[in-house]
MDAnalysis code that builds the backbone (N, CA, C; Angstrom):
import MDAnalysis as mda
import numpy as np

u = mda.Universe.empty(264, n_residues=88, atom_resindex=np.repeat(np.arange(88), 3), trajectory=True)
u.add_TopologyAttr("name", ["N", "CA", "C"] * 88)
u.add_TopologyAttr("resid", np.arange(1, 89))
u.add_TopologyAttr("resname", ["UNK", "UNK", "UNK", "UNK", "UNK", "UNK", "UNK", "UNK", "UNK", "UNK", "UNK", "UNK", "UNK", "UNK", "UNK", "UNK", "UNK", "UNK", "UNK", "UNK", "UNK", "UNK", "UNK", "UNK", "UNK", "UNK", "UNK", "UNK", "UNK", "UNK", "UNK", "UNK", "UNK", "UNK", "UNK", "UNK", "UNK", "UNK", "UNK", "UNK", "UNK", "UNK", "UNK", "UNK", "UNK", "UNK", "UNK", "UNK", "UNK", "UNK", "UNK", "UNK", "UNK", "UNK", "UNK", "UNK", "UNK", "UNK", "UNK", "UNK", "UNK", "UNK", "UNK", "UNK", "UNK", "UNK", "UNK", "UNK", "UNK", "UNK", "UNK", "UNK", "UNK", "UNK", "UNK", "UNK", "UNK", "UNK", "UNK", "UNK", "UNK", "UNK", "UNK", "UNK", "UNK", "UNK", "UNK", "UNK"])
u.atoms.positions = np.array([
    [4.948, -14.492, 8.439],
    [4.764, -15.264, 9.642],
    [4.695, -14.286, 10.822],
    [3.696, -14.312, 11.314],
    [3.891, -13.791, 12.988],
    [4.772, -13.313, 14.013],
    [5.090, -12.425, 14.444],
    [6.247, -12.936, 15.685],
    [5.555, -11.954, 16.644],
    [5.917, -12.439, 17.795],
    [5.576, -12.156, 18.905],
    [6.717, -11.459, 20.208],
    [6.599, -10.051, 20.430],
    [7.777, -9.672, 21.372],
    [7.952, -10.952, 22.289],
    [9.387, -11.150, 22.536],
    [9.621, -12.278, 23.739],
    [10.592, -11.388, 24.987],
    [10.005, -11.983, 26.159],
    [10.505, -11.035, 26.540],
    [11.181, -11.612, 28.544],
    [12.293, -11.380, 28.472],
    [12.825, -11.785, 30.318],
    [12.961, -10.843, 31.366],
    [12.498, -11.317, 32.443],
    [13.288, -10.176, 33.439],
    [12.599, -8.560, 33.026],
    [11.536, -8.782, 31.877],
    [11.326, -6.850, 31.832],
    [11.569, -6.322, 30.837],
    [12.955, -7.175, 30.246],
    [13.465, -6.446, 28.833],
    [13.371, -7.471, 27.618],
    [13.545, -6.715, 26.764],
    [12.919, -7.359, 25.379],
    [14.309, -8.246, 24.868],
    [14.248, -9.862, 24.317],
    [15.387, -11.040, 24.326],
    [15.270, -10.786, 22.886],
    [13.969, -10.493, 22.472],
    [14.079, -10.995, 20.633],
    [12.437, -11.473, 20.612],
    [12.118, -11.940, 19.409],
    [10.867, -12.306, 18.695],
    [10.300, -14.172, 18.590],
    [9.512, -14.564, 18.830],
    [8.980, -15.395, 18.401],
    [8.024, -15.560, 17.540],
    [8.712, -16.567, 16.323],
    [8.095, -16.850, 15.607],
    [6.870, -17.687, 15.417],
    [5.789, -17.320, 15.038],
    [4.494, -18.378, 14.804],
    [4.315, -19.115, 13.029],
    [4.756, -20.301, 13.146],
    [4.202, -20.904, 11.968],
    [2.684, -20.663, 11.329],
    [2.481, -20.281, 10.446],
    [1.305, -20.029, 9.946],
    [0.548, -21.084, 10.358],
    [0.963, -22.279, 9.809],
    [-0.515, -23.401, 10.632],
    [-0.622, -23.825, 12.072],
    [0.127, -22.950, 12.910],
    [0.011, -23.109, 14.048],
    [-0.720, -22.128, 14.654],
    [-1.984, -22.225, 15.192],
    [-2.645, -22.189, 16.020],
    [-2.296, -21.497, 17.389],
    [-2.871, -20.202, 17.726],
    [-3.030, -19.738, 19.020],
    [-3.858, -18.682, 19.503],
    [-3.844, -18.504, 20.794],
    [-5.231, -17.338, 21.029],
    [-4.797, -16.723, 22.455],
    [-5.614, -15.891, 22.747],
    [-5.270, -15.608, 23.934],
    [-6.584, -14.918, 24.505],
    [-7.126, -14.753, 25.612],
    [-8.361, -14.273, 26.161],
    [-8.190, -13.534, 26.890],
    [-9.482, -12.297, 26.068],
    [-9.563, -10.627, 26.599],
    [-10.760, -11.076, 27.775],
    [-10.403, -10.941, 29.106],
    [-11.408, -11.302, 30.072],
    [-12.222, -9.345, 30.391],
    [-13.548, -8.881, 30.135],
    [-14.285, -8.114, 30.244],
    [-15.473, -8.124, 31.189],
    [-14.885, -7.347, 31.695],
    [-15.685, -6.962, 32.969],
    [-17.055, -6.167, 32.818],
    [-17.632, -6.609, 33.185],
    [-19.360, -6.040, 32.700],
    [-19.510, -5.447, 33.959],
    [-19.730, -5.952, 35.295],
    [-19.933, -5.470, 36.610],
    [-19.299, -6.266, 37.515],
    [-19.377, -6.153, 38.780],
    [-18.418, -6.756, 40.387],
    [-18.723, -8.169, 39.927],
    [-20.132, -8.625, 39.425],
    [-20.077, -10.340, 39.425],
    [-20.746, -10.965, 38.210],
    [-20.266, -10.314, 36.870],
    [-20.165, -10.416, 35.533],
    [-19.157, -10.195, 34.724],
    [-18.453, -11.140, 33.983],
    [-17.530, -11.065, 32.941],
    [-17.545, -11.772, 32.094],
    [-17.224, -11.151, 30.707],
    [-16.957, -12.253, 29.195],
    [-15.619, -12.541, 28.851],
    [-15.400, -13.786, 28.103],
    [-14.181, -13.890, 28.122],
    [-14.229, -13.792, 26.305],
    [-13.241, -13.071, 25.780],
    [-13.362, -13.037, 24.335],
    [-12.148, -13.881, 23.600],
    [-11.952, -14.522, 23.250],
    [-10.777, -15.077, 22.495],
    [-10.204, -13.824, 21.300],
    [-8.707, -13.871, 21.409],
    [-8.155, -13.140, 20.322],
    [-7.386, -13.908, 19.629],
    [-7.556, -13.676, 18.397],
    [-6.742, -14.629, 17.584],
    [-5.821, -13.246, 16.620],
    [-5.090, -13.910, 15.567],
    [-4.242, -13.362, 15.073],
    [-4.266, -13.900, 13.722],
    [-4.462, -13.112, 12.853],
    [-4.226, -13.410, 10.985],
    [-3.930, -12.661, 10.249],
    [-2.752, -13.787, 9.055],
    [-1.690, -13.341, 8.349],
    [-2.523, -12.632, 7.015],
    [-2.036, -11.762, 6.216],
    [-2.314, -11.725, 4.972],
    [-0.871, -11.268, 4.035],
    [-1.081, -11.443, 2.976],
    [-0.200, -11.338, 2.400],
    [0.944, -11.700, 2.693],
    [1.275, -12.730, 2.786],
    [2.047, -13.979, 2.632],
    [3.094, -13.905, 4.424],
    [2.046, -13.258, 4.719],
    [2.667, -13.326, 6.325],
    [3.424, -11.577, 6.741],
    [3.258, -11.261, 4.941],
    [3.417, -9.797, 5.660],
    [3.041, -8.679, 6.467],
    [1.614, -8.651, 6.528],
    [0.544, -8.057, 7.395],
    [-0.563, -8.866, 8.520],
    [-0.466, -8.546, 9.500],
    [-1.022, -9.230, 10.532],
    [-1.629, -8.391, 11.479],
    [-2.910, -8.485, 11.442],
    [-3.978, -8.015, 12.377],
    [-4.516, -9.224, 13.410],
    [-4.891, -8.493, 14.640],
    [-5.341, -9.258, 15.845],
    [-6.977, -8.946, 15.819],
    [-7.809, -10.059, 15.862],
    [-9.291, -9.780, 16.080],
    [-9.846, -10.496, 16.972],
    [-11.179, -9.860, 17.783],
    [-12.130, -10.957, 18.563],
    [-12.319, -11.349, 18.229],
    [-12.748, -13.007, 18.164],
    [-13.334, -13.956, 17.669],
    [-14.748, -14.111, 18.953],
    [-16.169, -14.100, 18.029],
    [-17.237, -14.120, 18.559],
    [-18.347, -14.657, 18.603],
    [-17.608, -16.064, 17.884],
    [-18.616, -17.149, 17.662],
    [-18.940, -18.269, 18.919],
    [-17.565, -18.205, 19.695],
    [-18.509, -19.297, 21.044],
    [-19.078, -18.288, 22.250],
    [-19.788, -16.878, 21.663],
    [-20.311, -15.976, 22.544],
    [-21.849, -16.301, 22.487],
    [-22.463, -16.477, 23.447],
    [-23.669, -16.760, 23.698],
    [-24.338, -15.523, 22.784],
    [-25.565, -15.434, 22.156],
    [-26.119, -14.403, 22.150],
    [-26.757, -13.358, 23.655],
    [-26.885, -14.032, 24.135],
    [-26.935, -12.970, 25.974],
    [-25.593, -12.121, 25.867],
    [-24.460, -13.030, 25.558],
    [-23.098, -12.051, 25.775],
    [-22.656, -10.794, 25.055],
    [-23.484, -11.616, 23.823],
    [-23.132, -10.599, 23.054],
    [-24.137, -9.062, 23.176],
    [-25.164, -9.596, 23.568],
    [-26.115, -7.768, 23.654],
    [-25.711, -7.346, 24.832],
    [-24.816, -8.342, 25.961],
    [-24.645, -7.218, 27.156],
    [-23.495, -6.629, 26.944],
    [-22.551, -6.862, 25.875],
    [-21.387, -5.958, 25.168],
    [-21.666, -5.651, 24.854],
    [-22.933, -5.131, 23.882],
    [-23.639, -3.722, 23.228],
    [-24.414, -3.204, 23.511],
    [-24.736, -3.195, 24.784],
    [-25.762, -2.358, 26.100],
    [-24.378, -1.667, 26.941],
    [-23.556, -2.530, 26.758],
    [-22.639, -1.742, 27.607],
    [-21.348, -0.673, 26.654],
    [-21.341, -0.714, 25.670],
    [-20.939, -0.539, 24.503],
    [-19.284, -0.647, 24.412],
    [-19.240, -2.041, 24.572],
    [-17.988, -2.558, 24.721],
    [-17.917, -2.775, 23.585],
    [-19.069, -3.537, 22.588],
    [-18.961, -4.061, 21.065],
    [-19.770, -3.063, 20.376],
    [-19.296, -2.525, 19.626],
    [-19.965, -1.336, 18.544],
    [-20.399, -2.424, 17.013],
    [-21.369, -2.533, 16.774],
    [-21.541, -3.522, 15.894],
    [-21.250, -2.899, 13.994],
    [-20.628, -3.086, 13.411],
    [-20.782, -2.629, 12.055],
    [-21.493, -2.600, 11.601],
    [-21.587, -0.542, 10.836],
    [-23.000, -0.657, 9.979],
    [-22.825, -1.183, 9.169],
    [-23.666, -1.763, 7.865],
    [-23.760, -2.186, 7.350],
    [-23.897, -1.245, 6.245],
    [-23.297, -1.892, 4.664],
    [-22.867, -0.610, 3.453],
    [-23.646, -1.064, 2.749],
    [-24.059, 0.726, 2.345],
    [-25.015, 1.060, 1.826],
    [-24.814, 0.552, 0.125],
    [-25.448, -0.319, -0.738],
    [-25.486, -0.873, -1.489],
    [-26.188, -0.008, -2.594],
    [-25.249, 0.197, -3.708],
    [-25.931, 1.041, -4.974],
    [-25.987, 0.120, -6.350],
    [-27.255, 0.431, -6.723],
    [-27.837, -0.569, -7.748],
    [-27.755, 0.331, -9.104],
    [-27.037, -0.457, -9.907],
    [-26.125, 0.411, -11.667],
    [-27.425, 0.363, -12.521],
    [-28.120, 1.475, -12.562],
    [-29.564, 1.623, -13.359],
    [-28.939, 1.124, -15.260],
])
């Protein structure tokens, strides 16, 4: 399961916990220029039974416009793609 630093006043109280089927996100706001910005949602997922947890963009309610002006600006580096070997 998840937890999340919690935190008062500056200093650290302890952890919050996230139920696996609970749902949350938070938004990376990116600045392109003075009167352009994207907003990216980050989400968070468990593997192995809540033991390992990685944070990723999620980039599906990104316009395609948004998305090439994050890779003109090279905010988004896109994955190459693997090279596939065929067993003669």
């Amino acid at each position: 399961m998840p937890k999340l630093p919690a935190y008062r006043s500056n200093q650290l109280t302890g952890w919050v916990s996230i139920p696996e089927k609970q749902g949350f996100g938070w938004v990376l706001r990116l600045t392109l220029s003075n009167r352009l910005s994207v907003s990216v949602p980050v989400r968070v997922k468990t593997q192995d039974r809540g033991w390992t947890q990685f944070f990723y963009a999620e980039l599906d309610g990104l316009t395609p416009w948004q998305l090439d002006q994050l890779e003109a600006r090279r905010i988004l580096q896109p994955a190459q793609p693997h090279a596939e070997t065929v067993a003669a």
